[in-house]
C-alpha positions in Angstrom: 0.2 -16.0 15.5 -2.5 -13.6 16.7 -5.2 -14.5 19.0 -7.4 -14.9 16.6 -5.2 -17.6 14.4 -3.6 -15.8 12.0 0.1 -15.9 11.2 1.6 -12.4 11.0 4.5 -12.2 8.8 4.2 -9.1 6.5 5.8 -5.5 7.8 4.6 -2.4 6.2 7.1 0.7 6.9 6.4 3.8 6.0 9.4 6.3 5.8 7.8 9.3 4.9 4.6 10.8 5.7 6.0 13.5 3.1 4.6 12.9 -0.6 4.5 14.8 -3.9 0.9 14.5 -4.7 -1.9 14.9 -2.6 -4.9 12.9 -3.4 -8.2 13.5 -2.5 -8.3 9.9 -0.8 -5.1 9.8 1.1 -3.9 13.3 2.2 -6.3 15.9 3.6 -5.8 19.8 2.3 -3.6 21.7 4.6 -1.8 18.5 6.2 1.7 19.4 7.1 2.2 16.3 10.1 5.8 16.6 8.4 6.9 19.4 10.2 7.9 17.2 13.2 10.8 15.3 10.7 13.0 15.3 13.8 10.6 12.4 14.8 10.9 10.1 12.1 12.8 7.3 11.8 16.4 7.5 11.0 17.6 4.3 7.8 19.6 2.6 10.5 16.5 2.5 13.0 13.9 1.6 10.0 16.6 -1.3 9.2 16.9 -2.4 13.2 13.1 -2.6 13.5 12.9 -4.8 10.4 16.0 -7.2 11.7 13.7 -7.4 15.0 10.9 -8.5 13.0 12.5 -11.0 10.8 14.2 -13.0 14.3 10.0 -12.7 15.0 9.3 -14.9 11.9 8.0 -12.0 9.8 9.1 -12.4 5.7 7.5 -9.8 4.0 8.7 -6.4 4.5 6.9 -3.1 2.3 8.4 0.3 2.1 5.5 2.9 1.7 5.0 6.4 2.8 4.2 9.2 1.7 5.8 8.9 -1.3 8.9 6.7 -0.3 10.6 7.6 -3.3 11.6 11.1 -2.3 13.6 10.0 1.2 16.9 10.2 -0.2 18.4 7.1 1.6 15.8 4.5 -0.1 18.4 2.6 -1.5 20.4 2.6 2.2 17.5 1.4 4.0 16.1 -1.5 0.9 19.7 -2.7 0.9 19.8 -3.1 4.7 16.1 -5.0 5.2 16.8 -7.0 1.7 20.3 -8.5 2.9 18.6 -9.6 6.5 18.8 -13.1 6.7 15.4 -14.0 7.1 13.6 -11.2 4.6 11.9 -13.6 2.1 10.5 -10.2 -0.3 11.2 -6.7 0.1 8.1 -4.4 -1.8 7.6 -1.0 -2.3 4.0 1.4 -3.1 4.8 4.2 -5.1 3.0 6.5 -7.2 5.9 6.0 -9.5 6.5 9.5 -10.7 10.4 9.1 -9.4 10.6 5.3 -10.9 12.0 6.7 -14.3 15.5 7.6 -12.6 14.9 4.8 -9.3 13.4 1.5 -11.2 17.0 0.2 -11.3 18.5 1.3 -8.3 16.0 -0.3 -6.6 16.1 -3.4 -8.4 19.9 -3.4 -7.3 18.9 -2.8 -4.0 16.7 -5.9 -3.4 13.4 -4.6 -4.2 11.7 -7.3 -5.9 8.2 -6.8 -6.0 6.3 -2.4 -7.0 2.9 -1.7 -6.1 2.1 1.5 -8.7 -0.7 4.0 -8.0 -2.4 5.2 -11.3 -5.8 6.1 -10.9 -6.5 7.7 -14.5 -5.0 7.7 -17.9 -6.6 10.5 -18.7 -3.6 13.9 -17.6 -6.6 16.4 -16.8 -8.4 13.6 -14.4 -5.0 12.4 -13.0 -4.4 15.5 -12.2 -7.5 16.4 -10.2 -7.5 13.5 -8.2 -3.3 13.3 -7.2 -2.5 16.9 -8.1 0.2 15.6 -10.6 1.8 14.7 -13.7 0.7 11.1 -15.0 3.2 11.4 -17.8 6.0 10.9 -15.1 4.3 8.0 -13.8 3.7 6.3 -17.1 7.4 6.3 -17.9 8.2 4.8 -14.6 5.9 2.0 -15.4 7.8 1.2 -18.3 11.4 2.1 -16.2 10.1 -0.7 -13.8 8.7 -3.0 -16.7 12.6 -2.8 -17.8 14.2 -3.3 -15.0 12.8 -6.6 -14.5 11.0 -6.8 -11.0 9.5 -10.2 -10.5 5.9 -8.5 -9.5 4.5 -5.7 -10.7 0.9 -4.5 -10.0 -0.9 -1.2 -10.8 -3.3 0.1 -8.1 -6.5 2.1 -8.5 -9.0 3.9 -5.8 -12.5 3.7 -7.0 -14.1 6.9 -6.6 -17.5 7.3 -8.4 -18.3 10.1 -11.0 -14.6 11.0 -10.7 -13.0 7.7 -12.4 -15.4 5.0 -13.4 -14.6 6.0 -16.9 -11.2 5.2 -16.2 -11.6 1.4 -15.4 -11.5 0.2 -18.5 -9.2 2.1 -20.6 -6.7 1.2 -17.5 -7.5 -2.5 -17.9 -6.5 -2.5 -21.2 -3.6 -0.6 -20.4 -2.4 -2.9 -18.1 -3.2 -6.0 -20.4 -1.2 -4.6 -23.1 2.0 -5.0 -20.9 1.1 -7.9 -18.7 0.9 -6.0 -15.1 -1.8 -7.0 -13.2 -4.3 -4.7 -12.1 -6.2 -3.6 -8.5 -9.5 -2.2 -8.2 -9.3 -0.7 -4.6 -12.5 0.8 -2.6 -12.5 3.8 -1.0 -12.0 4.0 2.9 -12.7 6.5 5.2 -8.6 7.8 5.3 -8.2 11.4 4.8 -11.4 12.1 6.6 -15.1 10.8 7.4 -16.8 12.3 4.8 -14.4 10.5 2.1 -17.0 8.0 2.1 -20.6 8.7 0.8 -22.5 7.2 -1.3 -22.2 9.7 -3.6 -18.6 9.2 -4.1 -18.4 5.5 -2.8 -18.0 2.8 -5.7 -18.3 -1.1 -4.7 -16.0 -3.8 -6.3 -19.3 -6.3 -6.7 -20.6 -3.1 -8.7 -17.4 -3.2 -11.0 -17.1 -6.9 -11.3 -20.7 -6.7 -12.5 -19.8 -4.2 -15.0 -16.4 -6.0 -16.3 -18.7 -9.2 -16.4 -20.6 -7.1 -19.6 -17.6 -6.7 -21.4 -15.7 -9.9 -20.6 -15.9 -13.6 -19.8 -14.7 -13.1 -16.2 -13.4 -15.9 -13.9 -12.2 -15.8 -10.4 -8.4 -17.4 -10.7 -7.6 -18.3 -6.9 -4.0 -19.8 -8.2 -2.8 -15.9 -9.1 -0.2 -15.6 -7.2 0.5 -12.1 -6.8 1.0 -11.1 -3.0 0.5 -11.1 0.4 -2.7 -9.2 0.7 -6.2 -9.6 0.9 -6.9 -9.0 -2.9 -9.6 -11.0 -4.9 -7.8 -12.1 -8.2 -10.0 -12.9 -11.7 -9.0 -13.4 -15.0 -10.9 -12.0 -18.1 -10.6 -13.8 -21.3 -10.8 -11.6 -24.4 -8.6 -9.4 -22.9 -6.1 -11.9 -21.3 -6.1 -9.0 -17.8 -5.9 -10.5 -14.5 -7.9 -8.1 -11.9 -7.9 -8.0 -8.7 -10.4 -6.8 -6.1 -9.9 -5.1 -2.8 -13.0 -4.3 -1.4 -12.3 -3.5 2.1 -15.6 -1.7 2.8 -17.8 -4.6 1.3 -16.4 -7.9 1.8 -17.5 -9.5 4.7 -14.8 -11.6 5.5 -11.9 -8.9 4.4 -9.7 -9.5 7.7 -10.0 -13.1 7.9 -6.1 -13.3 6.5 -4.9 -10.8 7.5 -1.5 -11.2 8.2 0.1 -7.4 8.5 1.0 -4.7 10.9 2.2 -1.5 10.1 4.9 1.2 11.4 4.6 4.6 10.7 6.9 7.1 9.3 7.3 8.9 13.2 7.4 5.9 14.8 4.6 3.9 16.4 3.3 0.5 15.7 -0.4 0.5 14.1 -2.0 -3.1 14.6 -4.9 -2.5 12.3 -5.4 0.0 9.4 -9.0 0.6 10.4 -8.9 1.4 14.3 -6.7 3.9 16.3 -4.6 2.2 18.5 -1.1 2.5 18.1 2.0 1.5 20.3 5.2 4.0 20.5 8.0 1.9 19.0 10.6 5.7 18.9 11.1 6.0 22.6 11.9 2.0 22.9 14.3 2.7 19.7 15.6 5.7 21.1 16.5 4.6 24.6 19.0 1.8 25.6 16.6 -0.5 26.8 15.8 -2.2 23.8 12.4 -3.8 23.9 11.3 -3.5 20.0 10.7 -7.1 19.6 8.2 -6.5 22.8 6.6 -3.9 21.2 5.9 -6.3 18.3 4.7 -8.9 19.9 2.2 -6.4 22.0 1.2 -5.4 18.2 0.2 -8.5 17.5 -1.4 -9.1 20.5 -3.6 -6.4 20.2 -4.9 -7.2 16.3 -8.1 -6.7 16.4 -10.5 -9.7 14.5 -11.6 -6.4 11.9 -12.0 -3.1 11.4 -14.1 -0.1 12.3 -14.5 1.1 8.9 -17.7 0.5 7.9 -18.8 1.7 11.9 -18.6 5.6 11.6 -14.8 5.3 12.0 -13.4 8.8 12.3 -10.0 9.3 11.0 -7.4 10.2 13.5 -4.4 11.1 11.1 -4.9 10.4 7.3 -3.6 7.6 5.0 -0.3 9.0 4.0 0.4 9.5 8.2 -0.1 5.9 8.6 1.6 4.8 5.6 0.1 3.4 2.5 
């Protein structure tokens, strides 16, 4: 437990600040913090740091990135954290272009649970905002709808006049197959100007909108994750929505119940503010001392973030891990 009463449970490793797309929201032009790869975390010190975590009490382990999906020992390091004794659900966020050939594997491999990042339908769109292909991702969807993973959720960035046209078709889209679907607002994680109000779009302001088209009620007994997301259902369509509105809701860190490790190495207690602990010297030295560095993690959680407070990006979203 934190200091300020919340259990923290839920790991979020990122094994790869590498990634092949670059959207607008999460990876900055010109960002190359890969080049130090002799930095990152090897599979078997990923897997150690997640064994000292579940002796902690944390259950909930995600694999993010970068794209995680292009480290070629994925399946080595979900096999390792999914047989730990004490790892309740092992997730993964993709943008699922690789999920065609992986959806299986990493089925096989203890993954249970695929966050999916589709933030158009539409190919020209998708590929101004990730600089990719969205046919690759849209067979990975069904790839992963075959394979049989007990959750599956789709995951949108709401970035206005670039995919508010989007919304809806994706709702439907998501409906038709029975995946839930996230409506995710922008933060400040590439860098500052990110977030305008130009380009900012709230989820009250969506809600609103879906609230035209559809009877929409808020269904607290979704259970869907671990996260901070606001679920509702809509009746004509059948959809179940969710809502994370980091920006706008005023109690978004209340539960809270995460910390993150990044792809080279260093323990992030908050998304939103810049303190980090280095975890790859402890790891790297035979001292041990990783479940120390977790606990000072937790210690230092913050109550919320500095993202609506002029926060100024130190390293983007895909350095961090998604």
């Amino acid at each position: 437990m934190d200091s300020h009463g919340r259990v923290i449970d839920y790991l979020r490793i990122s094994i790869t600040d590498r990634c092949n797309e670059r959207c607008l929201y999460c990876m900055p032009e010109g960002y190359q913090g890969w080049a130090q790869k002799a930095d990152h975390l090897t599979a078997d010190e990923l897997i150690r740091v997640a064994k000292a975590a579940s002796t902690m009490g944390f259950r909930k382990f995600r694999l993010t990135g970068g794209e995680p999906t292009i480290r070629t020992d994925l399946l080595e390091i979900a096999r390792g954290i999914s047989s730990l004794e004490n790892a309740d659900l092992l997730a993964l966020s993709t943008n699922g272009t690789r999920l065609k050939v992986l959806a299986s594997p990493l089925k096989d491999a203890g993954v249970s649970s695929l966050n999916i990042s589709l933030d158009a339908l539409d190919p020209v769109l998708y590929r101004k905002v990730t600089g990719g292909d969205v046919s690759l991702v849209l067979a990975g969807i069904e790839a992963a709808l075959q394979a049989g993973f007990s959750r599956l959720k789709i995951n949108c960035v709401l970035m206005r006049g670039v995919n508010e046209n989007e919304i809806w078709p994706l709702i439907l889209f998501a409906s038709e197959r029975n995946i839930a679907i996230r409506f995710i607002e922008l933060m400040p994680l590439s860098h500052a100007d990110v977030l305008s109000e130009k380009n900012f779009l709230s989820v009250e302001e969506v809600l609103a909108r879906l609230a035209q088209r559809d009877e929409v009620s808020a269904w607290e007994s979704a259970n869907l994750g671990w996260g901070p997301a606001r679920y509702y259902h809509l009746k004509k369509t059948g959809a179940t929505v969710g809502f994370i509105g980091a920006i706008t809701t005023p109690d978004f860190c209340a539960s809270c119940n995460k910390i993150r490790l990044t792809a080279d190495g260093k323990i992030r207690p908050c998304l939103g503010r810049h303190n980090e602990l280095d975890l790859l010297s402890v790891l790297r030295s035979d001292a041990g001392g990783v479940e120390e560095v977790l606990r000072e993690a937790i210690a230092l959680k913050p109550a919320d973030h500095e993202f609506s407070a002029c926060y100024q990006p130190d390293r983007p979203m895909t350095a961090i891990g998604g």
